[in-house]
KOLMARVEX-964585 format. One record per residue (C-alpha): residue in one letter; y, x, z. Coordinates in nm, 4 decimals, padded with zeros to 6 digits, always signed. Example, Ala and Ser with C-alpha at 12.3 -4.5 7.8 and 13.67 -1.06 7.14 Angstrom:
2
   code      north       east         up
      A   -00.4500   +01.2300   +00.7800
      S   -00.1060   +01.3670   +00.7140
end
This chain:
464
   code      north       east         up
      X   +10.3395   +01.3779   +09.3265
      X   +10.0568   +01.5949   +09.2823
      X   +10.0067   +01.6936   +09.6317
      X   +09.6010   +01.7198   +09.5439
      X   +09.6462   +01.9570   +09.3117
      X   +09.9024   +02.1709   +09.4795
      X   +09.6303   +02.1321   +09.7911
      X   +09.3747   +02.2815   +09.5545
      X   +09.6105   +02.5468   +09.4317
      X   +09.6886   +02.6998   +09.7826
      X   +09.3179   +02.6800   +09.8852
      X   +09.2171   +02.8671   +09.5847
      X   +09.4886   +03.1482   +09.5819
      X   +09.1939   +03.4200   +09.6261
      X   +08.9748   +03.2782   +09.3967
      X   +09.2306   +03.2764   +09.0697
      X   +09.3136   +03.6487   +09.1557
      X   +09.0066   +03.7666   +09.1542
      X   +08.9024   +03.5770   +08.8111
      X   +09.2238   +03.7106   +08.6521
      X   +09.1041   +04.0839   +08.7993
      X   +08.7925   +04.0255   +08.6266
      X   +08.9362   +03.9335   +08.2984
      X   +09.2076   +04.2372   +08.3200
      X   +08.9231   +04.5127   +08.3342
      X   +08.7897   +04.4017   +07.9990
      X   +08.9855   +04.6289   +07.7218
      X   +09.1067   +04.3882   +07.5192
      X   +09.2892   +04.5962   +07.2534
      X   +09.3173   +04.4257   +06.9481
      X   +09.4831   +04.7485   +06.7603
      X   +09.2180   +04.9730   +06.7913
      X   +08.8731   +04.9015   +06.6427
      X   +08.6877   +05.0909   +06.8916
      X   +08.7504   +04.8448   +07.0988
      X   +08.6515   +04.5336   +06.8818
      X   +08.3011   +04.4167   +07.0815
      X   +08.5664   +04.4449   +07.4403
      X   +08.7874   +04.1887   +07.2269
      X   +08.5161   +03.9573   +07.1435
      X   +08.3791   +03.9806   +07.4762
      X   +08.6830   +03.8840   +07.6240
      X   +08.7167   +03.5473   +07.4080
      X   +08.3884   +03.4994   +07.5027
      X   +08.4689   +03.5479   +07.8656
      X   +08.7502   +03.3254   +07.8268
      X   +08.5791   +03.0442   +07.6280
      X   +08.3111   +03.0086   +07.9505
      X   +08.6277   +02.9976   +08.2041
      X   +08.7369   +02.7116   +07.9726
      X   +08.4106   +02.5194   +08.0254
      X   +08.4155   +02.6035   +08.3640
      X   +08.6507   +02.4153   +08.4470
      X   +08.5803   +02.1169   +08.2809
      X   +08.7818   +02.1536   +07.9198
      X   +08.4959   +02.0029   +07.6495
      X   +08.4949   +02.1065   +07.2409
      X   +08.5198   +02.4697   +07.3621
      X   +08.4496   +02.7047   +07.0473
      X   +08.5537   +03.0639   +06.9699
      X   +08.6816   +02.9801   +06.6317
      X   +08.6405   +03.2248   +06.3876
      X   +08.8754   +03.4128   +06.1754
      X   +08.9085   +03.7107   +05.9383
      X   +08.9833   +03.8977   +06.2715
      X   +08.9269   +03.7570   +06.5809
      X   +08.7976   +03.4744   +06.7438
      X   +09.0801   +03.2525   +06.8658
      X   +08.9545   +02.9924   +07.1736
      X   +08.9696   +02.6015   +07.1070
      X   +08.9138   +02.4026   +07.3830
      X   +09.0636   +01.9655   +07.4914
      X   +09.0425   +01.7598   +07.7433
      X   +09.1494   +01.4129   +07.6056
      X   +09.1805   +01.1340   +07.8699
      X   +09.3698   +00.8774   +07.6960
      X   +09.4834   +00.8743   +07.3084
      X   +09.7739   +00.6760   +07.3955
      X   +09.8550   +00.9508   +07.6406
      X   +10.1002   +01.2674   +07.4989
      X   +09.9251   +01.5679   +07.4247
      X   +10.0060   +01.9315   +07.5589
      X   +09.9119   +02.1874   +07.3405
      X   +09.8545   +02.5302   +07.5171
      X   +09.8835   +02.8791   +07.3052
      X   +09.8542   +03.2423   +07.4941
      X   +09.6728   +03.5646   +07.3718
      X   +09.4305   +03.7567   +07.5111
      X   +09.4724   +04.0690   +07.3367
      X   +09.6216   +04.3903   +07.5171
      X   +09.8436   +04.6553   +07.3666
      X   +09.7016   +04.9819   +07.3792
      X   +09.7333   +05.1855   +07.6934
      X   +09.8724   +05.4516   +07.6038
      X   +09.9809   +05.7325   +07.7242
      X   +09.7207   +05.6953   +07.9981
      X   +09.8529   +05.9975   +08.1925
      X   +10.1647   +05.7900   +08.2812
      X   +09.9524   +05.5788   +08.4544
      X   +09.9303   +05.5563   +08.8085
      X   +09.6039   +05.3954   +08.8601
      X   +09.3378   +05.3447   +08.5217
      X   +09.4907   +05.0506   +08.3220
      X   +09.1819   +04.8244   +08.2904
      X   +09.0958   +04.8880   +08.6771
      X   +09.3271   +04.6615   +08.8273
      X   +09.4819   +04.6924   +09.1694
      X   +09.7340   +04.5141   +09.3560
      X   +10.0344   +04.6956   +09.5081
      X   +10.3302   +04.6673   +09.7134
      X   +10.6617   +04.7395   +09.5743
      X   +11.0687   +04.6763   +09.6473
      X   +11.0572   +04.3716   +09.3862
      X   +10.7386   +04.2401   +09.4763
      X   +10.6568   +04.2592   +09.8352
      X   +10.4116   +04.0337   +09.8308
      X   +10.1750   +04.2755   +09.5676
      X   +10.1767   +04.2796   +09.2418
      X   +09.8603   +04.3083   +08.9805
      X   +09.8627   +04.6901   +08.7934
      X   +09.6827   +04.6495   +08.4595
      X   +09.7306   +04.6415   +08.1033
      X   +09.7980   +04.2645   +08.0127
      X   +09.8514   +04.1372   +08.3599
      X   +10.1642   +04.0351   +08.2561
      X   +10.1040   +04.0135   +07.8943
      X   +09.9474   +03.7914   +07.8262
      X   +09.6277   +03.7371   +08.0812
      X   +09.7869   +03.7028   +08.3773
      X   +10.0710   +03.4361   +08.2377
      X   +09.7776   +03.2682   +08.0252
      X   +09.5547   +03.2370   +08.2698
      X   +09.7921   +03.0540   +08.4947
      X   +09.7606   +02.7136   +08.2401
      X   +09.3607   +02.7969   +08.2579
      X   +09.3910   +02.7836   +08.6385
      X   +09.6931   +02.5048   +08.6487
      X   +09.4858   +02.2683   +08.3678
      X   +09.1740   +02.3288   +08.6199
      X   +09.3645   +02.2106   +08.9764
      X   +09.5051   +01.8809   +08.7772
      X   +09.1311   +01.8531   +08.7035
      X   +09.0024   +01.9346   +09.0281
      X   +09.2217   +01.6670   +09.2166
      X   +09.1603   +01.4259   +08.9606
      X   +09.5958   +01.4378   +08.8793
      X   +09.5700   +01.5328   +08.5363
      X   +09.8025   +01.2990   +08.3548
      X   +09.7716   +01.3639   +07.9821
      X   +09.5845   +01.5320   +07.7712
      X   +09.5515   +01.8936   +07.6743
      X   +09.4771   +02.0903   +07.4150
      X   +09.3882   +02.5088   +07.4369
      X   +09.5088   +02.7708   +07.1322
      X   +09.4324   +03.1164   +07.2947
      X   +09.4273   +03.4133   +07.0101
      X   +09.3121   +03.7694   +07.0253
      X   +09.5600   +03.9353   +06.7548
      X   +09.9393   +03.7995   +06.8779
      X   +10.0216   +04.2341   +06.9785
      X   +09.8762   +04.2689   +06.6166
      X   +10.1278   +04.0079   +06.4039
      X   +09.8734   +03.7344   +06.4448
      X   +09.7704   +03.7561   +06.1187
      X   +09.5112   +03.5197   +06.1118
      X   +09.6699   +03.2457   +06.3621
      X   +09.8824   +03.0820   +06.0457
      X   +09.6227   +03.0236   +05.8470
      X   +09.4339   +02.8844   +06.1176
      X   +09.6839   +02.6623   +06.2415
      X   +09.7182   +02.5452   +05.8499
      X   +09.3571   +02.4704   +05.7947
      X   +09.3215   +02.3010   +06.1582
      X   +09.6377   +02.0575   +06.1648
      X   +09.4342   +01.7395   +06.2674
      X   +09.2793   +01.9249   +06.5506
      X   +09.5650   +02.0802   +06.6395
      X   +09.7643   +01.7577   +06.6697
      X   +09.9763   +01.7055   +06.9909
      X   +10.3651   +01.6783   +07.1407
      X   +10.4628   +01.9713   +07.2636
      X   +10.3444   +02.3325   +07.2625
      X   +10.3577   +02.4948   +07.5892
      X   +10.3801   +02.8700   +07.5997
      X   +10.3782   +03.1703   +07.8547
      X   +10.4526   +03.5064   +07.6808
      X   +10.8226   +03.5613   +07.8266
      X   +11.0185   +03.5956   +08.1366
      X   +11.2405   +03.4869   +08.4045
      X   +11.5769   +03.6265   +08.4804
      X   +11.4762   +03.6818   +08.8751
      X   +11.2198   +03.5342   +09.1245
      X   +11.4962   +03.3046   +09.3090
      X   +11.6576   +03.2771   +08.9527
      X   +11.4346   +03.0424   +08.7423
      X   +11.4884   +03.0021   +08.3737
      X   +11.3659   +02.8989   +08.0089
      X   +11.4029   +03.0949   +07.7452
      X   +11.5320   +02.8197   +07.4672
      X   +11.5912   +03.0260   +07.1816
      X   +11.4150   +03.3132   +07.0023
      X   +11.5733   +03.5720   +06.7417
      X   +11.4351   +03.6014   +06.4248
      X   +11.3815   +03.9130   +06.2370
      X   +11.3877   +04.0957   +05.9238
      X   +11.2146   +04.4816   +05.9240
      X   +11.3011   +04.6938   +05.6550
      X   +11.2191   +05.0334   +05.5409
      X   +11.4600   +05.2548   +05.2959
      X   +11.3976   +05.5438   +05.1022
      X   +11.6817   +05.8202   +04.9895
      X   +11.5905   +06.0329   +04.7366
      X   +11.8073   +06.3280   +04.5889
      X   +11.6996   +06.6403   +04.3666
      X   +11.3503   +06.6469   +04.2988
      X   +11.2207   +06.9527   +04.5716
      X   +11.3500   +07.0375   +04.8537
      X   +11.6310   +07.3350   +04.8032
      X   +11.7778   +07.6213   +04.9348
      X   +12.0614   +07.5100   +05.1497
      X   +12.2602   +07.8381   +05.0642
      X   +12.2072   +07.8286   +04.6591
      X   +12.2229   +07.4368   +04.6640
      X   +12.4508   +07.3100   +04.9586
      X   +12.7856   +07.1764   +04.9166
      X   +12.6771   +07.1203   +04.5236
      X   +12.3864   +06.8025   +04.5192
      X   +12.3697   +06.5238   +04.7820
      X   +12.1948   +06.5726   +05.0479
      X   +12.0009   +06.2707   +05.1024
      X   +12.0166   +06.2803   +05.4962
      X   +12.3947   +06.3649   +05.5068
      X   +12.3713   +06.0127   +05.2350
      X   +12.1553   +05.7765   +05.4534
      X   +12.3571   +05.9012   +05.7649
      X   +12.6520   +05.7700   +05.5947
      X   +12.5319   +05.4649   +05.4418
      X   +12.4199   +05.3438   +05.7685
      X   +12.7051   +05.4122   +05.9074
      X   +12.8920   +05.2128   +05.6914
      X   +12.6712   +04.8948   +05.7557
      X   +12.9219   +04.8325   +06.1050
      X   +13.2446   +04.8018   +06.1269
      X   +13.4812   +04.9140   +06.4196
      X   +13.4791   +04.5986   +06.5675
      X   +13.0762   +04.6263   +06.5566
      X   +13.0183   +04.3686   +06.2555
      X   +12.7984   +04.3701   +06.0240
      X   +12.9353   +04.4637   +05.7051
      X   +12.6792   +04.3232   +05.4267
      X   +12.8310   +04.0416   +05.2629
      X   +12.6879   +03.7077   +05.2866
      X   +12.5272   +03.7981   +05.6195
      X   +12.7349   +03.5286   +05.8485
      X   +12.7436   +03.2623   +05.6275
      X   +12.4537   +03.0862   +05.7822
      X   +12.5114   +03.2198   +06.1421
      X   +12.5135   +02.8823   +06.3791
      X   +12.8134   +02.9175   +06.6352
      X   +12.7396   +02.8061   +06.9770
      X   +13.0031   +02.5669   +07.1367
      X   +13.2015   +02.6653   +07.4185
      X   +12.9827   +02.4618   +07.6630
      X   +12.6876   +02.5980   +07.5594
      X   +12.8152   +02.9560   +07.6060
      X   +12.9839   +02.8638   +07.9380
      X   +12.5992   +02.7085   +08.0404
      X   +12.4633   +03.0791   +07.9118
      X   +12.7417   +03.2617   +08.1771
      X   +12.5905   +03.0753   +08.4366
      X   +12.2931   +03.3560   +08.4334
      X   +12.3841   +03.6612   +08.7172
      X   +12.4941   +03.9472   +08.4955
      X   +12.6445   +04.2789   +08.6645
      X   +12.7759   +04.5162   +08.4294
      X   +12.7903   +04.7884   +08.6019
      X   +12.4183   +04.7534   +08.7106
      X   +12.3122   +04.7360   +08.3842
      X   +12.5084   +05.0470   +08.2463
      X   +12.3384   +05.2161   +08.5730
      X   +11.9643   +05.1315   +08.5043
      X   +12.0508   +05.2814   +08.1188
      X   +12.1987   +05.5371   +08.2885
      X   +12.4976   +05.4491   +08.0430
      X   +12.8936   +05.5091   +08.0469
      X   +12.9605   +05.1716   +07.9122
      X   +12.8224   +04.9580   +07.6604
      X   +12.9472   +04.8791   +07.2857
      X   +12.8929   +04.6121   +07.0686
      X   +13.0605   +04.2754   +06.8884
      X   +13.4089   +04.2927   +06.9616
      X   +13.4689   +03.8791   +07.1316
      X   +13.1317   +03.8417   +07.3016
      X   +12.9713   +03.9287   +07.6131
      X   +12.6806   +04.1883   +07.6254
      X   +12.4447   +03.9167   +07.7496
      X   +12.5678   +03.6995   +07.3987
      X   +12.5235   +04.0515   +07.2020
      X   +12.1599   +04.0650   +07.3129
      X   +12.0544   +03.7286   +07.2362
      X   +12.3074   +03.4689   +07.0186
      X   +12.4541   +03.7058   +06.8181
      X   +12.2601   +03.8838   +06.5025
      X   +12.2282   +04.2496   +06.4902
      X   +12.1087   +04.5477   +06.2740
      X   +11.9725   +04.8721   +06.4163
      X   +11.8120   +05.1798   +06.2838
      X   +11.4378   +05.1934   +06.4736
      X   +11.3952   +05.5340   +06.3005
      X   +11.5425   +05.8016   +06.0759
      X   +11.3545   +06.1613   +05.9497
      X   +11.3197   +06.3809   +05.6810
      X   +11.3907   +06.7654   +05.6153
      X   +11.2567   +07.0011   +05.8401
      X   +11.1999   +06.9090   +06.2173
      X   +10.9782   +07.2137   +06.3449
      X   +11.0149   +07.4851   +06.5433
      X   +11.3069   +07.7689   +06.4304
      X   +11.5313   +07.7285   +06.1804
      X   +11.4896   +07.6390   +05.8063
      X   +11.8149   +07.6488   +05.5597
      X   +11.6434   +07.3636   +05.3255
      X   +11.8393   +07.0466   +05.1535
      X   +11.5632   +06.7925   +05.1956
      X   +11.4654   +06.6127   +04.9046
      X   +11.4078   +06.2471   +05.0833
      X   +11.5164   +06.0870   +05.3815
      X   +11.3892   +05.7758   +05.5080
      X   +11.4829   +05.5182   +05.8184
      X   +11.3418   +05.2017   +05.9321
      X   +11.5603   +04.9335   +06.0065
      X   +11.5335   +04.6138   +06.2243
      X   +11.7879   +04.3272   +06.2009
      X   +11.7689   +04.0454   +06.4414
      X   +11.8415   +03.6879   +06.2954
      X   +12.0000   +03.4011   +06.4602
      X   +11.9986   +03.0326   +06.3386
      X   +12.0084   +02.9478   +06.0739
      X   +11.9460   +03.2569   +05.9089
      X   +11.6716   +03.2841   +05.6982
      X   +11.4718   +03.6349   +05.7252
      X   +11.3883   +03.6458   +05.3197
      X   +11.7201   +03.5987   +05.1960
      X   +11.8792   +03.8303   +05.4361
      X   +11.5886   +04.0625   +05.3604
      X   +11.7165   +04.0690   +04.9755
      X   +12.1069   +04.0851   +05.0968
      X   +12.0609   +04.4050   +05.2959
      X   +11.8962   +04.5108   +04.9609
      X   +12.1315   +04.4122   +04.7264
      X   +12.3758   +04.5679   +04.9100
      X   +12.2266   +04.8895   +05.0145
      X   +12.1459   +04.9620   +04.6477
      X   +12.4991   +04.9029   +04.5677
      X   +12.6513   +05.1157   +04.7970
      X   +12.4212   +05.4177   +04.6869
      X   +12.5887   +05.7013   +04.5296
      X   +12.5102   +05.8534   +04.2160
      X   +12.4090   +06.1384   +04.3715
      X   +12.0444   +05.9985   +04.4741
      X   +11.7978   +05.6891   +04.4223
      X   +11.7564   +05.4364   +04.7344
      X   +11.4084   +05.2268   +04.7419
      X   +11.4186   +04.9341   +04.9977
      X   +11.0685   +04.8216   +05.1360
      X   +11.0572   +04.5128   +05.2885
      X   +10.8348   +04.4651   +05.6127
      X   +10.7714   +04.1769   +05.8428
      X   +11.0377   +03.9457   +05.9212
      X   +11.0207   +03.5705   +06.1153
      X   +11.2830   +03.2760   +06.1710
      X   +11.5071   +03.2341   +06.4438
      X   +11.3663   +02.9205   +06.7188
      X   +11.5745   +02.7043   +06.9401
      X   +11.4511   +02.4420   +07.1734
      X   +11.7635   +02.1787   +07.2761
      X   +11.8047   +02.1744   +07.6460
      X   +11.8638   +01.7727   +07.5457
      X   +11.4959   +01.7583   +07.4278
      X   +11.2309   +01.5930   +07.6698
      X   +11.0029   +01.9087   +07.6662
      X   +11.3061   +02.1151   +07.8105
      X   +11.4003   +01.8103   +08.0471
      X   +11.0311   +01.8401   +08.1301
      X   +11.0844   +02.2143   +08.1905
      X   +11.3757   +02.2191   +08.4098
      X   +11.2574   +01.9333   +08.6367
      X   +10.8699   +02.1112   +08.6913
      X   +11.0814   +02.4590   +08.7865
      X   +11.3481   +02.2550   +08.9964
      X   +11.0623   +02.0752   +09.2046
      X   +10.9191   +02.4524   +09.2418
      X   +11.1854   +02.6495   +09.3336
      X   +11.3928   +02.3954   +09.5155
      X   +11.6841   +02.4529   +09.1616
      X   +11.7635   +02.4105   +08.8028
      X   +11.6449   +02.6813   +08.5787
      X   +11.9004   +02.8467   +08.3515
      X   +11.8676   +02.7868   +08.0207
      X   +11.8784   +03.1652   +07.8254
      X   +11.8576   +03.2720   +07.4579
      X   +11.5948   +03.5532   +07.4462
      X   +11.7175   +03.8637   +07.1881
      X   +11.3447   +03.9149   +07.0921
      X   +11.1428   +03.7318   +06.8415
      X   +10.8084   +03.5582   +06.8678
      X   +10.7725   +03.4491   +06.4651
      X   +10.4864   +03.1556   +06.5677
      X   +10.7203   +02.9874   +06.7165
      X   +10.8980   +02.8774   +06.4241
      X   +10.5535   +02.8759   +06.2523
      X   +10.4550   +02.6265   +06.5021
      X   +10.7508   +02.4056   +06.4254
      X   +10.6985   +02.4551   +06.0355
      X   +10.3368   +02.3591   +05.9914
      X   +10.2803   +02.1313   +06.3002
      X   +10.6339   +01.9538   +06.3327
      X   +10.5743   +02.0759   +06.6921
      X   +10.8929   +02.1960   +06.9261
      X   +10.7501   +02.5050   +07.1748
      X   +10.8618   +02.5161   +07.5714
      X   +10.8678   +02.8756   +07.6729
      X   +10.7925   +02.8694   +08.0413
      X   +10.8070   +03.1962   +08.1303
      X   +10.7110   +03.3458   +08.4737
      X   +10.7491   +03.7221   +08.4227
      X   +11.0340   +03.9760   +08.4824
      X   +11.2172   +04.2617   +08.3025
      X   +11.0787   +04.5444   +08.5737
      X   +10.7189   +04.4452   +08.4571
      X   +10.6660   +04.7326   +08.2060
      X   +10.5043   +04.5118   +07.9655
      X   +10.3514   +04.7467   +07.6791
      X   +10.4379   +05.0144   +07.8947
      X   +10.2088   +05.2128   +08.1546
      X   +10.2248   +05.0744   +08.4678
      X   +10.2167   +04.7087   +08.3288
      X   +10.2248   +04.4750   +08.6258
      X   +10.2271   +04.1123   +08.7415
      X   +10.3719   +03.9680   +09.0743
      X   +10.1587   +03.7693   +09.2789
      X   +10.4194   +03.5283   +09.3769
      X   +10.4952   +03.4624   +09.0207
      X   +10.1215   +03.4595   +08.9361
      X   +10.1060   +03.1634   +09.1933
      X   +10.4361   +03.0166   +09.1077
      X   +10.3552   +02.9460   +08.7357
      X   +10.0308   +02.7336   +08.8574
      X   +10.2156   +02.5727   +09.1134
      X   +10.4968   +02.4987   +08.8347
      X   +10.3074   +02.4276   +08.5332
      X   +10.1127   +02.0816   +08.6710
      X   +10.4507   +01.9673   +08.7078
      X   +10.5585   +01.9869   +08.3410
      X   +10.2679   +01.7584   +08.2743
      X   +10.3669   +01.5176   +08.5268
      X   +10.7269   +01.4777   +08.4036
      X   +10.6481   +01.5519   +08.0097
      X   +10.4438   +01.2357   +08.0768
      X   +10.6351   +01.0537   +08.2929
      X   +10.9455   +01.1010   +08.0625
      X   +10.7717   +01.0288   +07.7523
      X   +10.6583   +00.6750   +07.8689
      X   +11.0470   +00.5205   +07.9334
end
């Protein structure tokens, strides 16, 4: 079962490294506009890998940002088709001074978790290296004449940006975009000799509030202890939004919340967890959280609210005896199924303007938000999944729930009907959007070695 095209793969280790090198010095940073012609050059870069290696229809297809890559190579209608999506935009490097080598001059190092070398660069984890795996994967199948079904390429260059563009797309392309299953690498694994899939996705609902109190800032002396301070207010309205057993306390924000069965959680345990290694890399007493459920539950089954940012009044140097006039916080709350990210949006409202005192005026500004995705581990794409990593690594992947959010995936599911596999080859040490990004070799290799095995038993399964 595809012994040609794992022959290929271990003959052209070098080679794939070296392309992927090439594609990491490009500064791909979709954020910044002073980098806009490295972005297009990089989709353009990316579009002649695609014919390269044999995928026809190759277009950058244009948007009202950038390009994002369309490529197929369609064997047999009757066949299933594998849609692949990845990104090719980089988050911004900095701070560069935390870097220690140049971000977009790759090199590969030793280190304790990868002693094999691992790839230093800006997006060699995310997203370049793990996209280019299906690039290379989709090109061995090719190669040794194994490919079994057909394929389909979605590669955008404004994901680390909200991929703003990438909906509309995807609405105004549905025929083209037409397939079975959407295969995806843009998360992790929980170790190298620890396979997993990531088969559920928070959602998310970002918020911003605004506490106003007298009209000008005052003198804390004349004015203090007399009008609400709106700091000392928002302090202790956020406070109030937990309660000592670490619940949420805005009504209405359970009601939807899907429970996961006691065999489902027991199949979650399963997943190596030491907490006392985890307090020690947070450098942490203990941890705190929903009273009844473990911290790996907390982090990814369980919803949660927390305040990304709080400021107002005076923050300089010395001392300034003022009452601040406004005081403002940004607030994050992760969504589970089936919560829906516009209705809990307008709960948190309804209920933070309620709880305001007279004292001051609260404004609530809605920001992004995205739904909650969960792939069955019954589903043939996961059975797919778990077979490709088990003929890999020689055992069954975990199954995980991931705590972070990637909105297209329920996008995907919405306009296409289409259910996403998340085959994730990365780990938590590899300072994604952090300097010092890097990428394991072995798990640069072991995606392409794994991926031409989800085709093989996506297609195998899908014809009984």
């Amino acid at each position: 079962m595809m012994i040609k095209t794992q022959e290929y793969i271990q003959s052209e280790k070098e080679k794939f490294v070296s392309e992927l090198l090439d594609l990491l010095k490009i500064p791909s940073i979709s954020a910044d506009p002073a980098f806009k012609n490295n972005v297009m050059n990089c989709a353009e870069r990316l579009a002649e890998k695609l014919r390269e290696i044999g995928i026809e229809k190759v277009e950058s297809c244009q948007t009202a940002g950038y390009p994002i890559v369309y490529g197929e190579k369609l064997i047999n209608p009757n066949l299933p088709t594998v849609l692949v999506y990845g990104h090719y935009d980089v988050q911004p490097a900095d701070p560069i001074e935390l870097w220690a080598s140049p971000p977009f001059e790759p090199v590969i190092k030793k280190t304790e978790i990868h002693p094999e070398g691992a790839i230093f660069a800006r997006g060699a984890c995310d997203d370049k290296g793990q996209m280019f795996m299906h690039v290379k994967a989709v090109e061995a199948m090719l190669k040794a004449n194994e490919l079994p079904c057909n394929v389909k390429f979605m590669i955008e260059g404004e994901e680390e940006v909200g991929s703003e563009n990438l909906g509309i797309f995807v609405k105004n392309n549905k025929e083209k975009l037409n397939a079975d299953i959407i295969l995806v690498s843009d998360t992790g694994m929980l170790a190298n000799d620890t396979p997993s899939v990531t088969t559920g996705l928070r959602g998310l609902s970002y918020v911003e509030v605004e506490v106003t109190g007298p009209n000008r800032d005052l003198h804390s002396g004349l004015y203090g202890g007399c009008v609400a301070n709106p700091i000392n207010v928002l302090a202790q309205m956020i406070a109030s939004l937990h309660d000592e057993n670490g619940k949420i306390t805005i009504p209405g924000f359970y009601d939807k919340v899907v429970e996961l069965s006691d065999e489902e959680r027991a199949e979650m345990a399963k997943a190596p967890f030491s907490h006392e290694e985890y307090c020690k890399a947070l450098d942490l007493k203990d941890v705190m959280g929903e009273a009844g459920y473990s911290t790996p539950e907390r982090g990814s089954i369980r919803p949660t609210l927390d305040v990304n940012g709080i400021w107002g009044g005076y923050t300089g140097e010395g001392a300034k005896t003022v009452i601040a006039s406004k005081a403002y916080a940004k607030i994050s709350m992760r969504l589970v199924p089936d919560q829906d990210p516009e209705e809990i949006t307008l709960l948190f409202k309804n209920h933070f303007e309620a709880i305001t005192p007279n004292g001051v005026r609260v404004v609530v500004k809605p920001h992004h938000g995205g739904e909650a995705a969960v792939t069955p581990i019954d589903s043939v794409g996961y059975k797919a999944a778990s077979l490709a990593y088990e003929k890999a690594f020689g055992k069954k992947p975990i199954p995980v729930r991931s705590g972070g959010s990637i909105p297209i995936v329920a996008m995907f599911e919405k306009e296409l009907g289409l259910k996403t596999i998340l085959m994730g080859f990365g780990l938590n040490s590899d300072a994604i959007h952090s300097p010092n990004e890097h990428y394991g070799l072995f798990n640069f290799y072991k995606g392409i070695e794994t991926i031409p095995y989800f085709y093989h038993f996506f297609t195998e399964l899908n014809a009984k």
